[in-house]
TIKE-542850 format. One record per residue (C-alpha): residue number from 1; residue in three letters; y, x, z. Coordinates in nm, 2 decimals. Layout:
<nodes>
NODE    i   aa       Y       X       Z
NODE  NUM  ALA       Y       X       Z
...
</nodes>
This chain:
<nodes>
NODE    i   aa       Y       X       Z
NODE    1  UNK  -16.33   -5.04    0.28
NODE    2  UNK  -16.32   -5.43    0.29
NODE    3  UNK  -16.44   -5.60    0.53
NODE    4  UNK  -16.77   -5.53    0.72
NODE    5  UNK  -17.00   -5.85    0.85
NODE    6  UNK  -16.65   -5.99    0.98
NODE    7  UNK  -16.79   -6.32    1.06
NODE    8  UNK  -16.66   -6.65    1.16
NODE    9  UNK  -16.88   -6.60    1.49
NODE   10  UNK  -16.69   -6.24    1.55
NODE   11  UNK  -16.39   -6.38    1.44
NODE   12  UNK  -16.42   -6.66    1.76
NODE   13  UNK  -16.56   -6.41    2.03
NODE   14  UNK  -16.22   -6.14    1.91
NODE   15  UNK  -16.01   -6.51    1.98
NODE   16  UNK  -16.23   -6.54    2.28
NODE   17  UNK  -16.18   -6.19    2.43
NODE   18  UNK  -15.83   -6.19    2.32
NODE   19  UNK  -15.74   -6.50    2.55
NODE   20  UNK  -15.97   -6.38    2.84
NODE   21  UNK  -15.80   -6.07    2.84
NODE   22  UNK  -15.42   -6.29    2.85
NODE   23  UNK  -15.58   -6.52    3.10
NODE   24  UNK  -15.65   -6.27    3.38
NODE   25  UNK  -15.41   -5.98    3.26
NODE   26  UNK  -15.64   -5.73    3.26
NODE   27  UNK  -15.80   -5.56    3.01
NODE   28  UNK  -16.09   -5.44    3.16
NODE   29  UNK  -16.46   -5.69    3.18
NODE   30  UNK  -16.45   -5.78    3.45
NODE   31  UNK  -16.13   -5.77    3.53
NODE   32  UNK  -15.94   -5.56    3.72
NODE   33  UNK  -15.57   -5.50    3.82
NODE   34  UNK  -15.66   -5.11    3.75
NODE   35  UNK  -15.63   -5.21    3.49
NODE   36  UNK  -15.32   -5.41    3.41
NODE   37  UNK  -15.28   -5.57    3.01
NODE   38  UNK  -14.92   -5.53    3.05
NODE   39  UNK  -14.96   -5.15    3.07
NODE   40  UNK  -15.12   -5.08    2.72
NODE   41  UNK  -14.96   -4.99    2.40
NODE   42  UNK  -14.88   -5.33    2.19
NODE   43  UNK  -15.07   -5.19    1.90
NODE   44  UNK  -15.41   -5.12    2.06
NODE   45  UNK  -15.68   -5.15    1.82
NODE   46  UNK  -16.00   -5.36    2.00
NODE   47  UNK  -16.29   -5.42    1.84
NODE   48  UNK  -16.56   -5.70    1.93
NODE   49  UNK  -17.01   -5.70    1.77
NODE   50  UNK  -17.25   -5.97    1.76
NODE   51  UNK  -17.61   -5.79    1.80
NODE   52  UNK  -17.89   -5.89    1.92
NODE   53  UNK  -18.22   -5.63    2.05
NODE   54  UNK  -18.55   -5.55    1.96
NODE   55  UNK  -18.66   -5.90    2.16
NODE   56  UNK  -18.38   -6.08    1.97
NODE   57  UNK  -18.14   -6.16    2.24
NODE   58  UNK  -17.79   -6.17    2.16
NODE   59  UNK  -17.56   -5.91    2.33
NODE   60  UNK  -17.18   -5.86    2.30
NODE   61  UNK  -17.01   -5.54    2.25
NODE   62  UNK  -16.63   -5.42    2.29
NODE   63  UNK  -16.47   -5.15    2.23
NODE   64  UNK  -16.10   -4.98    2.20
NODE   65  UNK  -16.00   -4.76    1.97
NODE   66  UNK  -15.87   -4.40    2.07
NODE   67  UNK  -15.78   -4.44    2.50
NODE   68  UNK  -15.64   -4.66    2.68
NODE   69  UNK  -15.36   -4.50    2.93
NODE   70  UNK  -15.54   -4.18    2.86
NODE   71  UNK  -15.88   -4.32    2.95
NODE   72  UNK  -16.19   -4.30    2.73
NODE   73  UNK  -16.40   -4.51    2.99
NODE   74  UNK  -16.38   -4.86    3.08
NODE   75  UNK  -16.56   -5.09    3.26
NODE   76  UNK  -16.68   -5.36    2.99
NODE   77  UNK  -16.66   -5.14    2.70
NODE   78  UNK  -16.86   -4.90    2.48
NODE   79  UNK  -16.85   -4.54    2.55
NODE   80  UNK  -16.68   -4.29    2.29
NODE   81  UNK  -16.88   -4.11    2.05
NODE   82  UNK  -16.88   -3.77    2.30
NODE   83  UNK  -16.94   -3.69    2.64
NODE   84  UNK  -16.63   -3.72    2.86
NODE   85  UNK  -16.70   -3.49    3.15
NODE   86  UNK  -16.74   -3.21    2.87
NODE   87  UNK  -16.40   -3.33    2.73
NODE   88  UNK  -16.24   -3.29    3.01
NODE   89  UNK  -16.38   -2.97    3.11
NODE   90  UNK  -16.25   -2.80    2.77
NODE   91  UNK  -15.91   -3.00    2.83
NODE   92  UNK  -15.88   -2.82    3.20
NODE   93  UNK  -15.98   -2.49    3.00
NODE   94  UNK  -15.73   -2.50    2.73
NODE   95  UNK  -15.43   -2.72    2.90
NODE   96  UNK  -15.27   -2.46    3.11
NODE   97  UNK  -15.35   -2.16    2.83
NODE   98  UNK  -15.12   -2.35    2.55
NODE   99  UNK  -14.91   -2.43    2.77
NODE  100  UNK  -14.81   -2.07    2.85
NODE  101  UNK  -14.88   -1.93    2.56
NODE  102  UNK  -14.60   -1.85    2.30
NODE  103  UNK  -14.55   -2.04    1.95
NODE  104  UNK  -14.87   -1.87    1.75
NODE  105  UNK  -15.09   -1.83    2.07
NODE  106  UNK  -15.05   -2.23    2.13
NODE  107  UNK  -15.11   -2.32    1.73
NODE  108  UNK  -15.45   -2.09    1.77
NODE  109  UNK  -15.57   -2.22    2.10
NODE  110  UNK  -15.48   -2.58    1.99
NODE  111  UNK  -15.70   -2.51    1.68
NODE  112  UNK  -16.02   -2.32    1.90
NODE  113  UNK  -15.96   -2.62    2.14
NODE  114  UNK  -15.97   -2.87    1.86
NODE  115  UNK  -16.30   -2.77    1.71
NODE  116  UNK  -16.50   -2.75    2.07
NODE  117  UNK  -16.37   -3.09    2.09
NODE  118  UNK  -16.48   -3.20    1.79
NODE  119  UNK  -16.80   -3.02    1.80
NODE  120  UNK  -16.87   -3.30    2.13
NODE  121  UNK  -16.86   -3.57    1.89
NODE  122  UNK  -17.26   -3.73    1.83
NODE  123  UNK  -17.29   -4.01    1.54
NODE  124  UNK  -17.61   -4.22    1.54
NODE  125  UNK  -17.80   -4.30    1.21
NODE  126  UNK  -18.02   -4.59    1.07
NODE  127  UNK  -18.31   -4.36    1.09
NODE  128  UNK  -18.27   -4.27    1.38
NODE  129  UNK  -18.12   -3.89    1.35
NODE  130  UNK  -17.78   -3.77    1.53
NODE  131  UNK  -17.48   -3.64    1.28
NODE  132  UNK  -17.19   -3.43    1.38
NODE  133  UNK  -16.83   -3.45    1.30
NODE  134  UNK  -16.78   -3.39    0.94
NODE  135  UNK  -16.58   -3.08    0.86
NODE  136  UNK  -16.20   -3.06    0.80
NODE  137  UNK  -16.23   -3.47    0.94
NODE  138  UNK  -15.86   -3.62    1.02
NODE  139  UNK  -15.77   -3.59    1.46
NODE  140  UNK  -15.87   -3.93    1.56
NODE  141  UNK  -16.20   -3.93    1.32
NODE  142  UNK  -16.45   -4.14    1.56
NODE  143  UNK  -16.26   -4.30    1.76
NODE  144  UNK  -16.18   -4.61    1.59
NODE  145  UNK  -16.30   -4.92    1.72
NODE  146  UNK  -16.53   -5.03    1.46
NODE  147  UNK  -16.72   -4.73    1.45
NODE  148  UNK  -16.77   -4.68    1.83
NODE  149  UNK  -16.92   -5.03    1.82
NODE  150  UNK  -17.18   -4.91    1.50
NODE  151  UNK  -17.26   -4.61    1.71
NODE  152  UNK  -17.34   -4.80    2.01
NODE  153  UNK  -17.56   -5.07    1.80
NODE  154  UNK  -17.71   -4.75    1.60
NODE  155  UNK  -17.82   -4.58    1.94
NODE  156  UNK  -17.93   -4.86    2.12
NODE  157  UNK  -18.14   -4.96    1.78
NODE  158  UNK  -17.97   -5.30    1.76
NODE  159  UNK  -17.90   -5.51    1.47
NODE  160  UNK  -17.54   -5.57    1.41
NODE  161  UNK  -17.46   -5.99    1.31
NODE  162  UNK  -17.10   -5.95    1.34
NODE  163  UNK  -16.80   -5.73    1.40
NODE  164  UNK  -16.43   -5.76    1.44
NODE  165  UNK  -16.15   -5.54    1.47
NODE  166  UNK  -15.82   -5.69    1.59
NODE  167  UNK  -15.52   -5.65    1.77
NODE  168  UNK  -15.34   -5.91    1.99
NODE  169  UNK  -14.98   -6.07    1.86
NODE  170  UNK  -14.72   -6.17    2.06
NODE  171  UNK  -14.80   -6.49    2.06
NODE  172  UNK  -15.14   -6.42    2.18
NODE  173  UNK  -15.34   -6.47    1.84
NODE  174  UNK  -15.51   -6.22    1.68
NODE  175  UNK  -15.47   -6.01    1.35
NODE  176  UNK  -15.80   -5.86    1.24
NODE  177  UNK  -15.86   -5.62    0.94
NODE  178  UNK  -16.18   -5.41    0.81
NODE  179  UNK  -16.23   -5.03    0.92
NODE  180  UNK  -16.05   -4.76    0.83
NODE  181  UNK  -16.08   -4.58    0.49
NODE  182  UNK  -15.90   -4.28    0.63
NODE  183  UNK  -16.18   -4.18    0.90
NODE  184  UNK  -16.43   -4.43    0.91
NODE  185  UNK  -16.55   -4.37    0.57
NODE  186  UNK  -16.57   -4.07    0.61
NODE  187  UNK  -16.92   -4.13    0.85
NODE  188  UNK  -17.00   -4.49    0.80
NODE  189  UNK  -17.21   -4.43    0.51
NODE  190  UNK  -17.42   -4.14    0.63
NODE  191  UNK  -17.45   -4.34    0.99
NODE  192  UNK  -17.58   -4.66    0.77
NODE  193  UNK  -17.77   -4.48    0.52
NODE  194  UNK  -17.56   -4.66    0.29
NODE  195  UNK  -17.18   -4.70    0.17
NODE  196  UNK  -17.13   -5.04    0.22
NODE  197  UNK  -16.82   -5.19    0.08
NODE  198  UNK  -16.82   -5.56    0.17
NODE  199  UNK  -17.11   -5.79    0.44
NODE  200  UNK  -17.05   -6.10    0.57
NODE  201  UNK  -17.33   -6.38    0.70
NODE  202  UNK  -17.47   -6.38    0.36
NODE  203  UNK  -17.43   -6.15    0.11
NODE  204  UNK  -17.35   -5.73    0.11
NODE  205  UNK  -17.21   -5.52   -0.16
NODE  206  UNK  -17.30   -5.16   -0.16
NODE  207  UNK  -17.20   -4.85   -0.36
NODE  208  UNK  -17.51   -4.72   -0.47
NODE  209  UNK  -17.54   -4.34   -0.53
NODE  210  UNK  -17.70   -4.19   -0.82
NODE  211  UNK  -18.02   -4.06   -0.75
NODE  212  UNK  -18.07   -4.32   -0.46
NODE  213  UNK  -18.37   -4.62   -0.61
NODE  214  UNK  -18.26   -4.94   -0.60
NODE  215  UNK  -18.60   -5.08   -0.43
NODE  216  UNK  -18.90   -4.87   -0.33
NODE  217  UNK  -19.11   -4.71   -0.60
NODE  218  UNK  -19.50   -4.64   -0.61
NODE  219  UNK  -19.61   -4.48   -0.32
NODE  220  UNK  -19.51   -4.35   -0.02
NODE  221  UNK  -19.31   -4.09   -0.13
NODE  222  UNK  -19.10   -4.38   -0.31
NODE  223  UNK  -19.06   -4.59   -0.05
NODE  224  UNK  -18.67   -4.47    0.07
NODE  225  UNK  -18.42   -4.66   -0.11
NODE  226  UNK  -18.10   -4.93   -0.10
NODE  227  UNK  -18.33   -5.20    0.00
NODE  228  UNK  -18.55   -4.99    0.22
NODE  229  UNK  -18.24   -4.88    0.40
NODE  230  UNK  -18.06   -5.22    0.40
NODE  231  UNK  -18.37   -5.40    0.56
NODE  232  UNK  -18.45   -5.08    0.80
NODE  233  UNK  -18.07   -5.15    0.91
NODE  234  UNK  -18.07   -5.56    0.89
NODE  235  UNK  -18.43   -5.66    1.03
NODE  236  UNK  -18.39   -6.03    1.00
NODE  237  UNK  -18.26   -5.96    0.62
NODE  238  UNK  -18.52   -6.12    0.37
NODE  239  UNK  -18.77   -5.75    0.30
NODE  240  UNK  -18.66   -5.85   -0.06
NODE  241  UNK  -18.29   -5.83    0.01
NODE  242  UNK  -18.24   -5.72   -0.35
NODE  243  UNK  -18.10   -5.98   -0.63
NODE  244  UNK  -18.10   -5.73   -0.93
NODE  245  UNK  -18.09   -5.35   -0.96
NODE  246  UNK  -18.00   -5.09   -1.06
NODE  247  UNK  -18.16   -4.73   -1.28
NODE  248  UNK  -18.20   -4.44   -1.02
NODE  249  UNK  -17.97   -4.22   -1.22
NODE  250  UNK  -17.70   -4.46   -1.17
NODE  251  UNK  -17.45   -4.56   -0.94
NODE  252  UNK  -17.23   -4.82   -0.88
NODE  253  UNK  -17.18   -5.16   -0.70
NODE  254  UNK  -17.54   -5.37   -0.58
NODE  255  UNK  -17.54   -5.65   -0.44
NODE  256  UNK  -17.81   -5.72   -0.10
NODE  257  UNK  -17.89   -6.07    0.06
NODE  258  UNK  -17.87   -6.13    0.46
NODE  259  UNK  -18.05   -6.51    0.40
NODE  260  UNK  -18.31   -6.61    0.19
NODE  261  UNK  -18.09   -6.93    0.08
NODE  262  UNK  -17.83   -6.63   -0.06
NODE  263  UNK  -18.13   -6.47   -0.20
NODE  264  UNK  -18.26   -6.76   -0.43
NODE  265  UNK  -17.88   -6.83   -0.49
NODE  266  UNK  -17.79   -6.52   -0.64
NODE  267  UNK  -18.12   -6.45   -0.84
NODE  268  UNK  -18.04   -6.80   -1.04
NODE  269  UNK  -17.71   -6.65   -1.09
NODE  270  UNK  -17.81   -6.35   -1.26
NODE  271  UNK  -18.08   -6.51   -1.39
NODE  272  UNK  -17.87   -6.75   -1.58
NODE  273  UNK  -17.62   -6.51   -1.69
NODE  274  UNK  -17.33   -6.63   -1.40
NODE  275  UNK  -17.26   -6.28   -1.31
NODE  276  UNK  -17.00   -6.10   -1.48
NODE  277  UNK  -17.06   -5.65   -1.46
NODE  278  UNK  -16.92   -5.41   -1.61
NODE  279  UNK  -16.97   -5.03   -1.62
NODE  280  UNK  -16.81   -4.73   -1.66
NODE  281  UNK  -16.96   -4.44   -1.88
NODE  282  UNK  -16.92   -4.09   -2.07
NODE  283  UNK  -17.06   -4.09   -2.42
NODE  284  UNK  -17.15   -3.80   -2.63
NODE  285  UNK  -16.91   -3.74   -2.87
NODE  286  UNK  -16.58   -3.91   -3.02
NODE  287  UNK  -16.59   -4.30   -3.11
NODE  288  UNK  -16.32   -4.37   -3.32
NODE  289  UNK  -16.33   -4.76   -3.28
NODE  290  UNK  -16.13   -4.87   -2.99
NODE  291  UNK  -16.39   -5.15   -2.87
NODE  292  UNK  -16.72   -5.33   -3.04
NODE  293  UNK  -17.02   -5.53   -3.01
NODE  294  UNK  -17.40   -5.37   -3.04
NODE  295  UNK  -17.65   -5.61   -3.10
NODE  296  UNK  -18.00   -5.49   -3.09
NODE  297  UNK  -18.28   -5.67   -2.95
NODE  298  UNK  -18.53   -5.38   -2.70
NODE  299  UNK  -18.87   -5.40   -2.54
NODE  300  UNK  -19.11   -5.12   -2.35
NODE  301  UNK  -19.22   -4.87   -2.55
NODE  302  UNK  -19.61   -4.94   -2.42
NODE  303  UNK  -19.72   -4.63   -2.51
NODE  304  UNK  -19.42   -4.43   -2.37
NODE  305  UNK  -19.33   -4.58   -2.08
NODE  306  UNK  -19.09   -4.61   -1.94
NODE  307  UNK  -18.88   -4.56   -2.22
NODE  308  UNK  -18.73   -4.87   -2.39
NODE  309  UNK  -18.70   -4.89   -2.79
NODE  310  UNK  -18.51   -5.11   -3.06
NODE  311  UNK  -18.75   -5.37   -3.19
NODE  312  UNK  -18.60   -5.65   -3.41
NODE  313  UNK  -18.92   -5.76   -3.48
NODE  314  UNK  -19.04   -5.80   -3.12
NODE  315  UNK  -18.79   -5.67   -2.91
NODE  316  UNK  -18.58   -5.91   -2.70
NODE  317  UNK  -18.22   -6.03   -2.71
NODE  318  UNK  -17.98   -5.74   -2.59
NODE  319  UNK  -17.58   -5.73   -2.66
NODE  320  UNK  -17.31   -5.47   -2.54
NODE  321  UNK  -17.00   -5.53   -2.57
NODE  322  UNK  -16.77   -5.23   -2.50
NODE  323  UNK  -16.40   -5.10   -2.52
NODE  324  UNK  -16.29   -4.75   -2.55
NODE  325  UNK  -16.10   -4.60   -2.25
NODE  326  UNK  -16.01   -4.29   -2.40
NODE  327  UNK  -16.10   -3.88   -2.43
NODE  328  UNK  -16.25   -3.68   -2.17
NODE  329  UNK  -16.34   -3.24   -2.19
NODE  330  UNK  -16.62   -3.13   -1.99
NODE  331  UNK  -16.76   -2.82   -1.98
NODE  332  UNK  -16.60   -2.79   -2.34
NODE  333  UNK  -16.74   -3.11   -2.48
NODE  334  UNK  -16.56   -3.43   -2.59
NODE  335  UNK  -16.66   -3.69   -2.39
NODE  336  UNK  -16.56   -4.07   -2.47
NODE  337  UNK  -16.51   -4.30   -2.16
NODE  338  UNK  -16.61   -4.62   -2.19
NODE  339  UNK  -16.65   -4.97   -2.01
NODE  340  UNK  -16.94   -5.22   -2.07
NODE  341  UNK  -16.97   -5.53   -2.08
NODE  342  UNK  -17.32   -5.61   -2.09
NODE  343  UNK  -17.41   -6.00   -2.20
NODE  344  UNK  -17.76   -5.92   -2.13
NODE  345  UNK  -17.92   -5.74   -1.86
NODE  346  UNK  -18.23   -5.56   -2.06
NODE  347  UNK  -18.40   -5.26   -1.85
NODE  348  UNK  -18.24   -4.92   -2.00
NODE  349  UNK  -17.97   -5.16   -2.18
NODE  350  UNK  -17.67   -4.97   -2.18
NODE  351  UNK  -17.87   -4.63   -2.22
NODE  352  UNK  -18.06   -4.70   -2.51
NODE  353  UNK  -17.75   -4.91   -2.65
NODE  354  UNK  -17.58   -4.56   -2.64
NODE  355  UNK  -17.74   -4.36   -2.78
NODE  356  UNK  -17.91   -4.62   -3.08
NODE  357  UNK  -17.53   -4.62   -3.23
NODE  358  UNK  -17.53   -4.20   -3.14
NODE  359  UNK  -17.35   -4.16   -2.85
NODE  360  UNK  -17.59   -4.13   -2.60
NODE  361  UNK  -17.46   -4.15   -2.24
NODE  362  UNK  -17.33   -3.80   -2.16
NODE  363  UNK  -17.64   -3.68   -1.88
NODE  364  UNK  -17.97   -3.91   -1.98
NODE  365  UNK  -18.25   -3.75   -1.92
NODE  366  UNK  -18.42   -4.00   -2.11
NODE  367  UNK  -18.22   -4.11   -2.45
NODE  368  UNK  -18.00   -3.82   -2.43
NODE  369  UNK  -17.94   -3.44   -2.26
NODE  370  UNK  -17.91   -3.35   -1.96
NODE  371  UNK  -17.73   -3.02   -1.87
NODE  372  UNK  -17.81   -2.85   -1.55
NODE  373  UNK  -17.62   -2.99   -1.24
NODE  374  UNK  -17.54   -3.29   -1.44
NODE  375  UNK  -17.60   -3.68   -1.35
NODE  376  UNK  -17.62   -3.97   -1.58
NODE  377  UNK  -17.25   -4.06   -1.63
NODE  378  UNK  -17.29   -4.46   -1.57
NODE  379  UNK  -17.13   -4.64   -1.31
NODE  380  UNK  -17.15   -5.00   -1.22
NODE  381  UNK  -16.76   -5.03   -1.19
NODE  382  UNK  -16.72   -5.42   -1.10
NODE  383  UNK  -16.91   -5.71   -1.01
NODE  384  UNK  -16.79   -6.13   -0.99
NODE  385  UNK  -16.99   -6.37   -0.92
NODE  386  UNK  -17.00   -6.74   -0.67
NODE  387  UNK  -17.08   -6.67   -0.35
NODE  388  UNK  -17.37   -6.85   -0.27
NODE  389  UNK  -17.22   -7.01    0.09
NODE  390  UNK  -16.83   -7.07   -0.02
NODE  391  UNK  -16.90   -7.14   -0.33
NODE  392  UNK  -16.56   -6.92   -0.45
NODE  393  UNK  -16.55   -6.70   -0.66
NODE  394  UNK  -16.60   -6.35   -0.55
NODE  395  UNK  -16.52   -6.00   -0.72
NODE  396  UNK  -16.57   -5.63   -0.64
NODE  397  UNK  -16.51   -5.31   -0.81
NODE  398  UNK  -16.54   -4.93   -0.74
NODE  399  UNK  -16.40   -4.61   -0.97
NODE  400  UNK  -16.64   -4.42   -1.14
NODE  401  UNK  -16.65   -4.08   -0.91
NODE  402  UNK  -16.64   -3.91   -1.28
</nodes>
């Protein structure tokens, strides 16, 4: 993961807590000499959250990652992800049975007493729903910093503005870095509804699943979706958070809006072609050619909809270019992968593009055949653009998970 609503303002209250915490030796709020800084582990992990309530008042969460001298409680911190009296009543049941136990009796009670353990752990949603701990997870899975601190906000139904996690140098400055890919990802997207790659003050970048709309459809049945979610999650997020999208059937890399000002920033970006994609696909078949241009102007089938048709007549504008990644079997067929680079950003572009030169993107429902169990094999891969507060250039990317 990269970094996750890391602003400037969480960046100053980790700087903050950091030189509290030197200032009084103690790393407990308030303090205490309990609890004595000069005890702990140099590499403890801390974490720090902007979020304000359902009234809009601004709180400040910490939080530690794993324990601290062996304790998962204290004062002026989040509470773990599991109930502590229970963990230390399976700790006082299993303790003095490994202990005596020979080589394979320890290795089998260690296991039993690592799943009740696990089985503790309670992860908060967007919706409002309680997860468990995912099965075969890593030891230490929900205990990092960061994620306490999104459980906490999720619970409490508070909106995060900022998060840091950090740890505290030598010379009493702070290093900070995003969570974890080894355990965090593994819940962050099913406690956010979405897998989000990148947030700051202004702008998110998610990795939209296939299957998943892009905005609400028609009806309530229609209504869950990226922006659904993103706004359910980020209240004071414009309700049209979204600055393009992308088909149901595919996945990839969409980009969400925290301000309005980002909003109207990005959408003259894409409007005006300043956004460089490109996408990741299996086509039907072999192309021989190792890259090429297709150049055929589309509209709306009106009578079909919501199929999309060649028209040089009065079809708009619509150019692919694409380049040839190599040969892929599945299920016995040859499969070519490609990457796009679309110079136009028609509805059904890349779909239709496909299969009007006959290689129809392996899985379209719509242009092409779907086999059972099969998705649409297009995946917006990477995404560059200015971000609309810096002003730098920005650029994300994500494999195609086929």
């Amino acid at each position: 993961m990269e970094a996750f609503l890391e602003t400037g303002k969480a960046i100053e209250e980790a700087k903050n807590m950091a030189s509290e915490m030197i200032r009084t030796g103690s790393y407990s709020f308030p303090s205490s000499e309990r609890y004595k800084l000069s005890s702990l582990n140099k590499n403890t992990i801390f974490g720090i959250m902007i979020c304000t309530d359902n009234n809009g008042n601004e709180k400040i969460l910490r939080s530690f990652s794993g324990a601290m001298n062996g304790e998962y409680k204290v004062p002026g911190y989040v509470n773990p992800c599991f109930s502590v009296n229970a963990f230390k009543e399976i700790e006082r049941e299993y303790s003095p049975r490994i202990h005596d136990a020979d080589e394979n009796g320890r290795k089998m009670l260690s296991r039993e007493c690592l799943g009740k353990i696990n089985a503790l752990y309670a992860f908060s949603t967007w919706d409002g729903r309680t997860i468990g701990m995912p099965d075969k997870a890593p030891t230490g899975t929900g205990d990092c910093a960061g994620l306490k601190l999104i459980n906490s906000a999720l619970r409490k139904r508070q909106e995060i503005r900022g998060l840091a996690e950090f740890m505290i140098q030598e010379d009493g400055s702070i290093h900070t870095f995003p969570p974890c890919r080894e355990r965090c990802s593994l819940l962050l997207p099913s406690m956010l509804g979405l897998d989000i790659i990148y947030a700051d003050s202004s702008i998110a970048v998610i990795n939209k699943g296939a299957g998943m709309l892009s905005v609400p459809g028609r009806g309530e049945d229609k209504l869950d979706s990226a922006s659904y979610r993103f706004h359910a999650l980020f209240p004071s997020s414009p309700e049209q958070c979204f600055v393009h999208r992308l088909d149901m059937d595919t996945s990839g890399l969409l980009v969400m809006a925290f301000t309005k000002d980002a909003h109207r920033k990005l959408s003259m970006a894409f409007e005006s072609r300043e956004v460089h994609k490109e996408y990741e696909a299996l086509l039907e078949g072999v192309l021989t050619e190792d890259e090429g241009i297709i150049d055929m102007p589309m509209r709306l089938d009106t009578d079909n909809r919501p199929f999309q048709i060649i028209d040089y007549e009065k079809g708009k504008k619509a150019v692919t270019r694409w380049k040839r990644l190599g040969i892929t079997i599945m299920n016995g067929r040859k499969l070519t992968r490609v990457r796009f680079f679309p110079e136009t950003g028609r509805t059904h572009q890349l779909r239709v593009h496909s299969a009007a030169i006959g290689h129809p993107i392996a899985g379209d429902r719509l242009y092409g055949t779907r086999h059972e169990g099969e998705r649409l094999m297009l995946h917006a891969a990477a995404i560059a653009f200015m971000h609309p507060e810096s002003g730098e250039k920005v650029s994300f990317s994500s494999p195609a998970p086929f």
